[in-house]
GUNUTI-47001 format. One record per residue (C-alpha): x, y, z; chain; residue in one letter; residue number from 1. Coordinates in Angstrom, 1 decimal, padded with zeros to 4 digits. Example, Ala and Ser with C-alpha at 12.3 -4.5 7.8 and 13.67 -1.06 7.14 Angstrom:
     east    north       up   chain   res     n
    012.3   -004.5    007.8       A     a     1
    013.7   -001.1    007.1       A     s     2
This chain:
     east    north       up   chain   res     n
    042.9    040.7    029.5       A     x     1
    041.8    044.4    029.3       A     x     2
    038.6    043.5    027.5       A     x     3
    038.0    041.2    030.4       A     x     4
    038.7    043.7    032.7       A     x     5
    036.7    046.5    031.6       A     x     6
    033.3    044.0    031.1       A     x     7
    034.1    043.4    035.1       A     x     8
    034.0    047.1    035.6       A     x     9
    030.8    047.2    033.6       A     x    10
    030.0    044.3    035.1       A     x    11
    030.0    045.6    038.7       A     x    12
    028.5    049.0    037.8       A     x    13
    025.4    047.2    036.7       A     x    14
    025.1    045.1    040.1       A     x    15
    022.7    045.7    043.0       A     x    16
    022.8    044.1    045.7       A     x    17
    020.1    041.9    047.4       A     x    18
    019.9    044.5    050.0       A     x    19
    019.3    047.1    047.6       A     x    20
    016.8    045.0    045.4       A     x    21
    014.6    044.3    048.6       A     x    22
    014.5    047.8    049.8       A     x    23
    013.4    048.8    046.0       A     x    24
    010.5    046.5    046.7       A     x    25
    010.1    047.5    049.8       A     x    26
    009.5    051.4    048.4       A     x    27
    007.1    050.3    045.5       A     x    28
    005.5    048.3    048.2       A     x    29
    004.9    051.8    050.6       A     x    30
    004.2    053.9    047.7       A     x    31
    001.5    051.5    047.2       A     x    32
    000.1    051.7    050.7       A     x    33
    000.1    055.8    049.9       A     x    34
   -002.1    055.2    046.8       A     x    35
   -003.8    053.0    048.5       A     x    36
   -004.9    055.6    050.9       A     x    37
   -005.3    058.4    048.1       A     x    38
   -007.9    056.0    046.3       A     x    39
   -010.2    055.5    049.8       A     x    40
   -010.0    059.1    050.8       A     x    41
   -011.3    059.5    047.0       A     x    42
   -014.2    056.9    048.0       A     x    43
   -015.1    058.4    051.0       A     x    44
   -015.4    061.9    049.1       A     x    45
   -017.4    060.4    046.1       A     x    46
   -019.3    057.8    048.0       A     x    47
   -021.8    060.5    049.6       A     x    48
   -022.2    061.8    046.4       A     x    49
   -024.4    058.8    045.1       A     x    50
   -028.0    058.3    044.9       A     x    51
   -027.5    055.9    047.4       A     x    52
   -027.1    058.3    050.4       A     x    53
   -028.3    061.9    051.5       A     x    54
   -026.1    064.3    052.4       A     x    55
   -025.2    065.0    056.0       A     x    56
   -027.3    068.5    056.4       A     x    57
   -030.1    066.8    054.5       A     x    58
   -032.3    067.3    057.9       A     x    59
   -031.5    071.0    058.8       A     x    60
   -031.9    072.1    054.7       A     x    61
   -035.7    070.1    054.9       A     x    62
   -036.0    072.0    058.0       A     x    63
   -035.2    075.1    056.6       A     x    64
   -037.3    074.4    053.6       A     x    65
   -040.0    073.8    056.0       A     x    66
   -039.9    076.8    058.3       A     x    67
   -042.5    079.2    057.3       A     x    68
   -044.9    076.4    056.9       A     x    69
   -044.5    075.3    060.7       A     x    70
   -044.2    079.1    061.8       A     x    71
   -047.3    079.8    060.1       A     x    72
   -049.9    076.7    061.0       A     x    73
   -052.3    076.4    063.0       A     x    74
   -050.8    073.2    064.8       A     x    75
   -047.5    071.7    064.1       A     x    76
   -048.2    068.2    062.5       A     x    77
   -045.5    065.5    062.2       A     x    78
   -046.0    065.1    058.5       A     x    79
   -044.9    069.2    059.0       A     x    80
   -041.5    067.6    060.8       A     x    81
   -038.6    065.7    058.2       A     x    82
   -037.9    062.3    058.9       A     x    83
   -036.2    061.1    061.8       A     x    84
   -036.9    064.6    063.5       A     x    85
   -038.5    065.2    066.7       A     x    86
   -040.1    068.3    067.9       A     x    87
   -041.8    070.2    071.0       A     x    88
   -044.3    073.3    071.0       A     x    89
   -043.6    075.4    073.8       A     x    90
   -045.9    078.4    074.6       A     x    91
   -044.2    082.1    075.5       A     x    92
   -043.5    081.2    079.0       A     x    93
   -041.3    077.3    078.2       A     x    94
   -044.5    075.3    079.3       A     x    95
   -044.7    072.5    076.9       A     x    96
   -047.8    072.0    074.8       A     x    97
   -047.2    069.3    072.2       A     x    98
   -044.9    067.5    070.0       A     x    99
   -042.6    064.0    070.2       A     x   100
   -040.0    064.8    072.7       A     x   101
   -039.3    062.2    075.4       A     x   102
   -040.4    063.1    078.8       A     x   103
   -036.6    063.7    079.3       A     x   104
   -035.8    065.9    076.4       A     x   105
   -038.9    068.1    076.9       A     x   106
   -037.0    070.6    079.8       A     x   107
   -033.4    070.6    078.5       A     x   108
   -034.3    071.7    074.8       A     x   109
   -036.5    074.9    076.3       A     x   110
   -033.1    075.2    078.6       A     x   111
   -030.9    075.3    074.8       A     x   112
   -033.5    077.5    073.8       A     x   113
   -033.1    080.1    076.2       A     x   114
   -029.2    079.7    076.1       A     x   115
   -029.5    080.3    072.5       A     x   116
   -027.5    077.1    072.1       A     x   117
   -028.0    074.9    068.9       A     x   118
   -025.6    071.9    069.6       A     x   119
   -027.8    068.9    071.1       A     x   120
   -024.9    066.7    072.0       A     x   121
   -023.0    064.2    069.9       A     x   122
   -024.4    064.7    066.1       A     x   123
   -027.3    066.2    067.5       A     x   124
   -028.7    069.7    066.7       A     x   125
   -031.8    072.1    067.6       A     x   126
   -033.5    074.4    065.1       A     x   127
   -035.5    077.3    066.8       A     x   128
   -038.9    078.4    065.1       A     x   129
   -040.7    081.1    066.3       A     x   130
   -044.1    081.0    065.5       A     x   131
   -047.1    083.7    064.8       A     x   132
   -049.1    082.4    067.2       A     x   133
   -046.2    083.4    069.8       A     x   134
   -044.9    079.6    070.5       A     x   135
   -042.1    078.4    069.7       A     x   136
   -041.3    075.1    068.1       A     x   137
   -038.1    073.7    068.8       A     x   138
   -037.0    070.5    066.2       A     x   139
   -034.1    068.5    067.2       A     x   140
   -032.0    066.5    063.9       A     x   141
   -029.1    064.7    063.7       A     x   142
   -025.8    066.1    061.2       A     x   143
   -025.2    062.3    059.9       A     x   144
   -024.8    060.6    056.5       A     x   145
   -028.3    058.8    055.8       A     x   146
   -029.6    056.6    053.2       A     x   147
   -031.5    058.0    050.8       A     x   148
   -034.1    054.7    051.1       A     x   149
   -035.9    054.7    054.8       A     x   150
   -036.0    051.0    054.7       A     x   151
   -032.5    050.8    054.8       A     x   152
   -032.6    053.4    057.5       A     x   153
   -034.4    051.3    059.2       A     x   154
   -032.8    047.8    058.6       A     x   155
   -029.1    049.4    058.8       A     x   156
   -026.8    050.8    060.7       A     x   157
   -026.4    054.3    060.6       A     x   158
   -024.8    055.1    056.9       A     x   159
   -021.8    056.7    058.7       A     x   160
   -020.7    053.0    059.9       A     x   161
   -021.4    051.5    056.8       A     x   162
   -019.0    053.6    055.2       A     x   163
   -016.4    053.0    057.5       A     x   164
   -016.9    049.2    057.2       A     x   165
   -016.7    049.4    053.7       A     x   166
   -013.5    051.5    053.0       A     x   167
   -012.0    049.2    056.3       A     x   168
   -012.6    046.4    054.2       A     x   169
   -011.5    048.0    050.7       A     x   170
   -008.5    048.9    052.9       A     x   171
   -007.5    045.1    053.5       A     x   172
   -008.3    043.5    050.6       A     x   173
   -006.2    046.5    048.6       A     x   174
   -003.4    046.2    051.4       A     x   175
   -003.1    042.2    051.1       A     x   176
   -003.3    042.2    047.1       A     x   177
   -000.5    044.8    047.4       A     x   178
    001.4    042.3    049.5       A     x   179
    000.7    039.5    047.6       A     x   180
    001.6    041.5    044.1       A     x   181
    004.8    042.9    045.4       A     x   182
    006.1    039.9    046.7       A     x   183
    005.4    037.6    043.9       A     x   184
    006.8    040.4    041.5       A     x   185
    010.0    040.2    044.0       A     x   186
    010.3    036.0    044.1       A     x   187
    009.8    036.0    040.0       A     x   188
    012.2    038.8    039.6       A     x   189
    014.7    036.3    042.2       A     x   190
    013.8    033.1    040.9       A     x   191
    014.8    034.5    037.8       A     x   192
    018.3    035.3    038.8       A     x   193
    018.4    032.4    040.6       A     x   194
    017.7    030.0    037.2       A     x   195
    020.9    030.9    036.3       A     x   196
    022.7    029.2    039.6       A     x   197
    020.7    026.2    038.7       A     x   198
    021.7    026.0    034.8       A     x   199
    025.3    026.2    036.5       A     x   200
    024.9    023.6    039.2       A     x   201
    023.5    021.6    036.9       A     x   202
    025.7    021.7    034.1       A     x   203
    028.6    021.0    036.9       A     x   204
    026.5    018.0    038.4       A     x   205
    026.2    016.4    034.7       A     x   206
    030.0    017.1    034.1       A     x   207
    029.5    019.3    031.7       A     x   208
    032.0    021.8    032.0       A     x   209
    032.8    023.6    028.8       A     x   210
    030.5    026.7    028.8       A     x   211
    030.7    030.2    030.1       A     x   212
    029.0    031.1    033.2       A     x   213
    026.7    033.6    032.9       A     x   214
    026.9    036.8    034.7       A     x   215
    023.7    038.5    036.9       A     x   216
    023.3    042.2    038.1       A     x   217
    023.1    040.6    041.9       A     x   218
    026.3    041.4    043.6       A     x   219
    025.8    037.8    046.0       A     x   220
    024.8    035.7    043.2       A     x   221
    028.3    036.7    041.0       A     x   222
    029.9    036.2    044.5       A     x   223
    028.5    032.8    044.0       A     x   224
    028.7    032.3    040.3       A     x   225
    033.0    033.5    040.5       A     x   226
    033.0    030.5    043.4       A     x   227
    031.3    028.1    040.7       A     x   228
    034.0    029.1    038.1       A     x   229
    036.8    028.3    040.5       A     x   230
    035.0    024.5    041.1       A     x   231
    034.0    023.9    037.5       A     x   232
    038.2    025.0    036.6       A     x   233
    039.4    022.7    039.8       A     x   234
    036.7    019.7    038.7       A     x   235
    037.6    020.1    035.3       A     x   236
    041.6    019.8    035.7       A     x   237
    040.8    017.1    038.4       A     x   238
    038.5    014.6    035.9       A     x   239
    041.6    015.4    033.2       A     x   240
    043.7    013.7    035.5       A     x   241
    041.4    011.1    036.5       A     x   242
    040.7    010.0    033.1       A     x   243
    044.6    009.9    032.7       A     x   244
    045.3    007.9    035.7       A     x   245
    042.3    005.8    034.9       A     x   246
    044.0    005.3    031.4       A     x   247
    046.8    004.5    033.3       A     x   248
    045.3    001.9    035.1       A     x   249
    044.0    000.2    032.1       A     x   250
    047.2    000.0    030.3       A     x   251
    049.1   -001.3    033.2       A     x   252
    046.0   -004.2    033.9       A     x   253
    046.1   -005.2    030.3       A     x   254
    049.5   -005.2    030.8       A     x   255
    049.7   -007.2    033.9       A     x   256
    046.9   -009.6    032.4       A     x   257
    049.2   -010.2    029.5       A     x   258
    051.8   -011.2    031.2       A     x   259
    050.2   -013.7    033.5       A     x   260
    049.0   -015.6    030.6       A     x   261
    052.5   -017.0    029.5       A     x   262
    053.5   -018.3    033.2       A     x   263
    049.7   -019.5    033.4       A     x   264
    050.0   -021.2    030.3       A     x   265
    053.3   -022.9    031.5       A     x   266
    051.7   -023.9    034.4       A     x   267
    048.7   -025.6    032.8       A     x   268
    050.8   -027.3    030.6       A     x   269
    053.1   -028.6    033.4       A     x   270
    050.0   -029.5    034.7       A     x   271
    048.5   -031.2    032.0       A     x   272
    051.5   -033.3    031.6       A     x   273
    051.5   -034.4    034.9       A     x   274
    048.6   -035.1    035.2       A     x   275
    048.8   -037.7    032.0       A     x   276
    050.9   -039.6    034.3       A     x   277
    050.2   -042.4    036.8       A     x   278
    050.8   -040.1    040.1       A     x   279
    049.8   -041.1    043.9       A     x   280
    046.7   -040.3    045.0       A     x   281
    047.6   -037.0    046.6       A     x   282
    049.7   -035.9    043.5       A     x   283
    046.8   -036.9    041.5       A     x   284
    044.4   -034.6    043.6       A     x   285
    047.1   -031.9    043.8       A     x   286
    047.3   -031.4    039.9       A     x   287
    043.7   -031.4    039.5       A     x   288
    043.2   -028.8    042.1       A     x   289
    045.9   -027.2    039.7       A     x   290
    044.1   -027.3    036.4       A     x   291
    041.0   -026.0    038.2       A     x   292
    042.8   -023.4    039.3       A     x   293
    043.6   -022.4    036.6       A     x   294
    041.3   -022.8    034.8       A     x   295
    039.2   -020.1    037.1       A     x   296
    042.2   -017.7    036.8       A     x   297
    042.0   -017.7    032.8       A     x   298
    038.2   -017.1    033.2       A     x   299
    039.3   -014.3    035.9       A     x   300
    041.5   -013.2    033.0       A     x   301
    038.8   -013.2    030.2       A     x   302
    036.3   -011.4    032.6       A     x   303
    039.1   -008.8    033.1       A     x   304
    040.0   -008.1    029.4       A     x   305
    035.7   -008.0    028.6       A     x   306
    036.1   -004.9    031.5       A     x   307
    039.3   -003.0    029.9       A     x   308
    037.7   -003.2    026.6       A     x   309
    034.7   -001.3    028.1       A     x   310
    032.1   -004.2    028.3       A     x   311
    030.4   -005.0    031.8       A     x   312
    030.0   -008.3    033.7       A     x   313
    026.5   -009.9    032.8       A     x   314
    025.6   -011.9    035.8       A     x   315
    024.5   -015.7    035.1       A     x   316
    021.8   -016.2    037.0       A     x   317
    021.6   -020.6    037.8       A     x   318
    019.7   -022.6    039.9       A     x   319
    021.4   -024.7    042.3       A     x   320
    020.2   -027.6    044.5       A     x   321
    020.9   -027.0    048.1       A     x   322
    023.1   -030.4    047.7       A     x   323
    025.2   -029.0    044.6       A     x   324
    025.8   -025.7    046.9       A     x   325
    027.1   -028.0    049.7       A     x   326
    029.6   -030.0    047.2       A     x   327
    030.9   -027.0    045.5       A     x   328
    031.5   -025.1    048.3       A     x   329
    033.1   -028.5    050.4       A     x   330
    035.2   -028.9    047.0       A     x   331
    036.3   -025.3    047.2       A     x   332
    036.8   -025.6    051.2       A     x   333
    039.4   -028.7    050.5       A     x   334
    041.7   -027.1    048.1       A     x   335
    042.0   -024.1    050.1       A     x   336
    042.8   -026.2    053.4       A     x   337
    045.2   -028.0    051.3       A     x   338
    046.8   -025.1    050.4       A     x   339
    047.3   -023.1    053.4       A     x   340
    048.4   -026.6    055.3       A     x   341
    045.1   -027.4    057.2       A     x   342
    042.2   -029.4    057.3       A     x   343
    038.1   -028.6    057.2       A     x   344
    035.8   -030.3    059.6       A     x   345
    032.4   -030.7    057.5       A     x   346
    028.9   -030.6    059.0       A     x   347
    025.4   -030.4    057.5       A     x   348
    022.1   -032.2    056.9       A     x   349
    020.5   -033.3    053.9       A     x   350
    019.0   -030.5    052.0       A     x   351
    016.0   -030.1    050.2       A     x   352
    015.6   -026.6    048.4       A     x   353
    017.9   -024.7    046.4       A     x   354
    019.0   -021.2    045.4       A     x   355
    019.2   -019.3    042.1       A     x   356
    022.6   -016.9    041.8       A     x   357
    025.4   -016.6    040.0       A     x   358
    028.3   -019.4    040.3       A     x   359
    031.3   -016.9    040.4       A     x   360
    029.4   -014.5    042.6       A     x   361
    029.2   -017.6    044.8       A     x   362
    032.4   -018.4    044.7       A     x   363
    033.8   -015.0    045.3       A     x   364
    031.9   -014.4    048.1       A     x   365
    033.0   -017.5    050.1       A     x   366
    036.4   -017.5    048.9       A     x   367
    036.5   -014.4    051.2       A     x   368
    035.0   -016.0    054.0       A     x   369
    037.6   -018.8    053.6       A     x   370
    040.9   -016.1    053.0       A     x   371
    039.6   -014.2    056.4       A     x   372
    038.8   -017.7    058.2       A     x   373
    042.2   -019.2    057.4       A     x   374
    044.4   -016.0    057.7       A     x   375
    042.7   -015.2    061.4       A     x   376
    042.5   -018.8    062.8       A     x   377
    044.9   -021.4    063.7       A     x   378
    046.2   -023.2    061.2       A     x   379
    046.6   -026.8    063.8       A     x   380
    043.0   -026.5    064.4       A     x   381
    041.5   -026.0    060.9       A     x   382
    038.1   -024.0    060.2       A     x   383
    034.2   -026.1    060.7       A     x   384
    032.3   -025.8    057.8       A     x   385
    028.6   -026.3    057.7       A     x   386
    025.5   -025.6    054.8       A     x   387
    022.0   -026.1    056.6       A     x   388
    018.5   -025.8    055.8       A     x   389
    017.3   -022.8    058.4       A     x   390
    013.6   -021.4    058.9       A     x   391
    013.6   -017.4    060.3       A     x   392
    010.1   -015.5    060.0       A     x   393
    008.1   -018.3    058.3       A     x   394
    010.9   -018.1    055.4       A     x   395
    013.1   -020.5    054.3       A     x   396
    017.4   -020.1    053.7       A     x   397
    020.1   -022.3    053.1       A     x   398
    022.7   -021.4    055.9       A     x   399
    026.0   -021.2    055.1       A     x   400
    028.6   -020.9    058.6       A     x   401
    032.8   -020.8    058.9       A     x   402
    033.7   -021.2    062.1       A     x   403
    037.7   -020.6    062.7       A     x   404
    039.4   -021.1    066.2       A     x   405
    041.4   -018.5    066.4       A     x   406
    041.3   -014.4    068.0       A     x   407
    037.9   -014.2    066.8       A     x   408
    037.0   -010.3    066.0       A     x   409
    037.1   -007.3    068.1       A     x   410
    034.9   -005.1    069.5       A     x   411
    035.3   -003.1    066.8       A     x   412
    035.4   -005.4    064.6       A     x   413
    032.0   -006.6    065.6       A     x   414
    030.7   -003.1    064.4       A     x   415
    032.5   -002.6    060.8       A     x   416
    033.7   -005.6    059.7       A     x   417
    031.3   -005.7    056.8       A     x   418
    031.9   -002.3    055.7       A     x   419
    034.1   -001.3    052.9       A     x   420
    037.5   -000.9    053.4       A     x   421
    037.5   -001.4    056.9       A     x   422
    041.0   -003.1    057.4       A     x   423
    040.4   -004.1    061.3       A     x   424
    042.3   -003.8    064.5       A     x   425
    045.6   -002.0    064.2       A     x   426
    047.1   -005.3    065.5       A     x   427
    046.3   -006.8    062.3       A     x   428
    049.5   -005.7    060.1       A     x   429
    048.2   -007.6    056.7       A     x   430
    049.1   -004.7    054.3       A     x   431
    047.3   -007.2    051.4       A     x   432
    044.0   -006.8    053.2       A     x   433
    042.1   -004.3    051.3       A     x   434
    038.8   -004.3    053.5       A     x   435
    036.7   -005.3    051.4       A     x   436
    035.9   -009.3    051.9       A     x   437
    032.5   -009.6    054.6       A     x   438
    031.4   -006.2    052.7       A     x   439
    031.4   -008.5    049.3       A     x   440
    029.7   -010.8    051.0       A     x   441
    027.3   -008.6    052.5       A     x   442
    026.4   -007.5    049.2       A     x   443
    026.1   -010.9    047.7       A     x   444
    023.5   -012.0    050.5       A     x   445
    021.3   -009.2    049.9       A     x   446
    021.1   -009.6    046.5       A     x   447
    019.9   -013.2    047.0       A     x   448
    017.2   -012.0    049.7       A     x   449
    019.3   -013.1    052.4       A     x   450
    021.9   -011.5    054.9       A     x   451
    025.2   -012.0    056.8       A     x   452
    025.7   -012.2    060.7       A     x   453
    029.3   -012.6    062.1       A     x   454
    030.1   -013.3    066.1       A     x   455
    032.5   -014.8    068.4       A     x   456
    032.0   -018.2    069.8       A     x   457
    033.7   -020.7    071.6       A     x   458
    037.6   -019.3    071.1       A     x   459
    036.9   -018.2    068.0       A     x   460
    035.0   -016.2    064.7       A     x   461
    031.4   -017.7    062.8       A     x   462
    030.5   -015.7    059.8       A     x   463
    026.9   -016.9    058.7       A     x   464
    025.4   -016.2    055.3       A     x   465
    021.7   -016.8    055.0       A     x   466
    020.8   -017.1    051.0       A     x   467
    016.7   -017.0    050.4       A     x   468
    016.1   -020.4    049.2       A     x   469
    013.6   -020.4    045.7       A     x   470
């Protein structure tokens, strides 16, 4: 107990919670965005630097370079002037006497000259060069990154925009592969944790409950995991004692089978006996429903015994003339009137198709139609039985309809009486009925292609089974 203590004290030292783990990613994620911007303020530095541009002050340094030779010729040339310069001679007094200048730059840049101002505006600058012949050439330049080729100088935007373009765009694509790295290192780092749920769920969905659970360094996922060892403990003791009631169960209907075999046997050879005598008629008829009887409960028995041993019911798939479905199910009809002390009126045309299922499946099924038919109806007035050919949707079925004349069903009947275990109308005080007949049947028809319907007419219930004929 203390070991398991102290390992939950290590245990909870070790957690984080989810909280925490986000906001860890959330930190590497802006201490990204912080290099992020350390690495483009290093492009923007080092990007002038290349061959690829010219510096800034490349104009005013050419200028410079160049100022003795314009102070000292005879006329100030363009090929004199750097590239993308323009220039104005003035004479002593500010008239102008040559040069490049737009009509309107001519008078304001002899106006900066005498104000002994150099800025031109904007990125624009004026140099002041004093010549010997007494004029005075004024060249205006622009402090601006440049490329170092005049054809892209030409073609491009100024450099300065191309640079901001490109450390924009560096900018996104760095910021969205920082996104897209952090967040797929957080959902691996979860999914990870969260594996360990899923080994657990699974393990408990498979019934496979001896094994430890496995503890994570996630506060909300050991909240989850201690919640999992309380239902894997609960569904553990709780399919102990299923399996023990379920052995239970078994003993007893072994049991239970057991014993009916000795009064059954008694019977049938009561019946036997009898029925080696010359009896009336209805005796006669009486001891053969008997024997057939019984012989279906023995089979009942046998089917029973195949199931407590641990086999499974094989279904015995026949194929059965419409006509041989309409005798069984007449013969079947008669004993059951017989013994519930009424009568069946019989209906039905000659058939022509037939339907492949299995002969107890058969049977079960309308033995339920015929228990609910006889224990809702009126005894005086018997039940209408009828097995018809029936064409629905350019497909063919072999109709089979009890019709009782008794309450008939419900309203709610009408909506659940072909689901399981729906007993009917609290007016209905049969304790034996389990809820279970019309779904049977339900079942049965779908299996064959078919379905049921169920309705009130004229003072009392039809159920109708439709079976696909093949």
């Amino acid at each position: 107990m203390g070991d398991r203590v102290q390992m939950e004290i290590k245990r909870k030292k070790r957690e984080v919670t989810l909280a925490g783990l986000f906001t860890r990613y959330t930190v590497i994620f802006c201490v990204n965005i912080l290099l992020i911007f350390v690495i483009l303020i290093g492009v923007i530095c080092l990007f002038p630097l290349s061959s690829l541009f010219l510096p800034a002050n490349y104009a005013e340094e050419q200028i410079d370079e160049r100022r003795d030779a314009i102070a000292e010729a005879d006329v100030v040339t363009s090929d004199l002037i750097p590239n993308r310069c323009s220039y104005g001679v003035y004479d002593a007094d500010g008239w102008y006497l040559y040069g490049n200048f737009a009509d309107e730059e001519k008078e304001p840049a002899w106006k900066h000259y005498e104000e002994e101002r150099s800025s031109a505006g904007g990125t624009f600058y004026y140099q002041y060069i004093r010549r010997e012949s007494g004029e005075v050439c004024i060249v205006k330049y622009a402090l601006h990154l440049q490329f170092a080729n005049e054809k892209l100088n030409d073609h491009l935007p100024n450099a300065e925009g191309i640079l901001i373009v490109v450390v924009l765009f560096l900018f996104v694509l760095l910021l969205l592969a920082n996104a897209v790295l952090v967040s797929r290192t957080f959902a691996k780092v979860l999914k990870k944790r969260l594996k360990k749920l899923e080994r657990v769920t699974k393990k408990i969905a498979d019934q496979e409950l001896d094994f430890e659970i496995e503890a994570s360094d996630i506060r909300e996922i050991n909240t989850v995991m201690d919640s999992f060892e309380k239902m894997k403990r609960a569904l553990k003791e709780s399919l102990e004692q299923q399996w023990k009631l379920e052995q239970q169960k078994k003993e007893q209907m072994a049991a239970l089978a057991h014993d009916i075999k000795t009064p059954l046997t008694v019977i049938r050879g009561h019946a036997e006996l009898l029925a080696e005598e010359t009896l009336p008629d209805e005796a006669g008829e009486s001891t053969a429903y008997i024997l057939s009887n019984v012989q279906q409960i023995e089979d009942y028995l046998a089917a029973m015994r195949q199931v407590l041993d641990g086999g499974s019911l094989p279904e015995q798939q026949e194929r059965f003339s419409g006509e041989e479905v309409k005798e069984l199910l007449f013969d079947i009809a008669r004993q059951t009137a017989a013994a519930q002390g009424s009568f069946v009126l019989f209906s039905g045309e000659k058939t022509k198709g037939g339907v492949i299922c299995d002969r107890q499946l058969l049977i079960r099924a309308f033995e339920n139609i015929l228990s609910n038919a006889f224990a809702y109806g009126d005894t005086e007035k018997g039940i209408r039985l009828s097995v018809a050919e029936n064409c629905r949707e350019g497909e063919q079925f072999l109709k089979i309809s009890v019709h009782n004349f008794g309450r008939g069903f419900s309203k709610r009947d009408l909506i659940y009486a072909d689901q399981e275990f729906y007993s009917g109308d609290e007016s209905r005080h049969d304790s034996t009925h389990q809820g279970l007949g019309l779904a049977i049947v339900r079942k049965f028809a779908a299996a064959q292609g078919g379905y049921l319907e169920y309705r009130n007419e004229a003072g009392g219930a039809v159920v109708e089974v439709y079976l696909r004929e093949k």
